[in-house]
C-alpha positions as CSV (number, residue, x, y, z in Angstrom):
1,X,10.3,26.5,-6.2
2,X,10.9,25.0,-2.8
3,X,10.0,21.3,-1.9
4,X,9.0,21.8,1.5
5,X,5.9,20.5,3.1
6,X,5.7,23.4,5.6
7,X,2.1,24.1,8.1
8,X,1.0,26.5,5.6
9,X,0.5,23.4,3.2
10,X,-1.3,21.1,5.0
11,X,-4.9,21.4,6.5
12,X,-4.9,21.0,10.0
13,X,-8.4,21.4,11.4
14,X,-11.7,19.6,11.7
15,X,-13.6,22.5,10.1
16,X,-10.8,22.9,6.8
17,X,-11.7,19.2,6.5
18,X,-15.5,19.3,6.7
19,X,-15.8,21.9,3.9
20,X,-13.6,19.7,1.5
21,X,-15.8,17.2,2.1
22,X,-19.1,19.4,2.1
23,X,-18.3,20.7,-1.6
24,X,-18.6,16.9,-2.8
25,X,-15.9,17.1,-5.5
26,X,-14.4,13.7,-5.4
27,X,-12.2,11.8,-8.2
28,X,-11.0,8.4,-7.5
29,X,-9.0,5.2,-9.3
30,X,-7.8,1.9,-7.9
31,X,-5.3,3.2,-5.2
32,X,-6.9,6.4,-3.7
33,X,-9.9,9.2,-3.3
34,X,-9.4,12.9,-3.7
35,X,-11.9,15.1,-2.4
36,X,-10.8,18.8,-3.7
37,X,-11.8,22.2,-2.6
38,X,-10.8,25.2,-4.4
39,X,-9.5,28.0,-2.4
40,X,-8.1,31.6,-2.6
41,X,-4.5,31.1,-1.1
42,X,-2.4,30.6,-4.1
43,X,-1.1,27.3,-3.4
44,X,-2.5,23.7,-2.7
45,X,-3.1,22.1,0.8
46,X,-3.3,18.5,1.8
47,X,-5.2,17.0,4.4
48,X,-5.1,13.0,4.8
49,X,-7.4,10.5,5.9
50,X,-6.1,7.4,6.7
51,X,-8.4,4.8,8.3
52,X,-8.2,1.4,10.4
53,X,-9.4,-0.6,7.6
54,X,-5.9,0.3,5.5
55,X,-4.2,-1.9,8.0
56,X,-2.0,-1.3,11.7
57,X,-0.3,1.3,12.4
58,X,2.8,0.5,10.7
59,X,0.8,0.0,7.2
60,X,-1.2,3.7,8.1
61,X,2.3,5.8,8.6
62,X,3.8,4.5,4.9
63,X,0.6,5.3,3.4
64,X,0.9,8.6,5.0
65,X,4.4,9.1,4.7
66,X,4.3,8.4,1.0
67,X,1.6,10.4,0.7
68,X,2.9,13.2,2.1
69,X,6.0,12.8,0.2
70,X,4.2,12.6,-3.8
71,X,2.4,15.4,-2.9
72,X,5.7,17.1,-1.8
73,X,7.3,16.4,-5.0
74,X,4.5,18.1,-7.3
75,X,2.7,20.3,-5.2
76,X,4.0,23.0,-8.0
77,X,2.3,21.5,-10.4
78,X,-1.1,21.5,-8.5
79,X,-3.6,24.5,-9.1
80,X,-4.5,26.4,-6.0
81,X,-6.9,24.0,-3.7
82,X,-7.7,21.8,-0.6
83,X,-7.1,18.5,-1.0
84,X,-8.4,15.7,1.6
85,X,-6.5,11.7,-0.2
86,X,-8.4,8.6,1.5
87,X,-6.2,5.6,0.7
88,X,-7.8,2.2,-0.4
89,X,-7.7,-0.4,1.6
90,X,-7.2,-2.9,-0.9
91,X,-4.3,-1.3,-2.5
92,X,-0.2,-2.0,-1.5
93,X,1.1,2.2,-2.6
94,X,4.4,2.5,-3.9
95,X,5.9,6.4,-4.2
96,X,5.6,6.5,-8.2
97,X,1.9,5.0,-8.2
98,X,0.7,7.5,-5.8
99,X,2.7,10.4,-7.7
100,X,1.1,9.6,-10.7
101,X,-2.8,9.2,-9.2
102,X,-2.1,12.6,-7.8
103,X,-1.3,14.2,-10.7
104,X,-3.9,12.8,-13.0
105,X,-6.9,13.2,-10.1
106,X,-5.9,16.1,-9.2
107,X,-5.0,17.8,-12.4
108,X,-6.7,15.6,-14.7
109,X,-3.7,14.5,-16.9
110,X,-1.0,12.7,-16.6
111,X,2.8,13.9,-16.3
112,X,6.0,12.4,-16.8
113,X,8.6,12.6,-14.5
């Protein structure tokens, strides 16, 4: 299937947001939180949350870029719902690290590459 990361894949308004966080389904570990929301389009979305206290600007784009980029690379494997990532502040991510937190948060076990 295609790798893209096209509009139709990513949540883009306040309201898409607030019910993801509304249905209170959250999973976390050391590097990030997941807040997931199932929902009726056949493939995944990704919103992303990325505050002031993970660092300047320059630290906030590589957490979102990298982001962006693991959920890119499994998004196939992902069942069919919203997904809002908060990063944690404490945390340095790396692409594989955040790859595999997806994965196992997200679908609850954990894949080899």
């Amino acid at each position: 299937m295609s790798q893209t990361f096209p509009k139709s894949r990513r949540l883009l308004k306040s309201t898409e947001f607030d019910a993801v966080f509304a249905a209170r389904r959250s999973r976390a570990d050391k590097r990030i939180v997941i807040y997931t929301l199932a929902n009726e389009l056949g493939h995944p979305r990704l919103g992303l949350v990325v505050s002031r206290k993970v660092g300047n600007a320059v630290a906030r784009n590589r957490w979102k870029r990298l982001l962006r980029e693991a959920f890119r690379l499994i998004q196939d494997e992902l069942p069919a719902v919203d997904i809002v990532c908060l990063p944690r502040p404490s945390h340095s991510p790396t692409l594989d690290s955040l790859t595999e937190s997806m994965r196992t948060l997200i679908c609850g076990k954990e894949g080899s590459r």
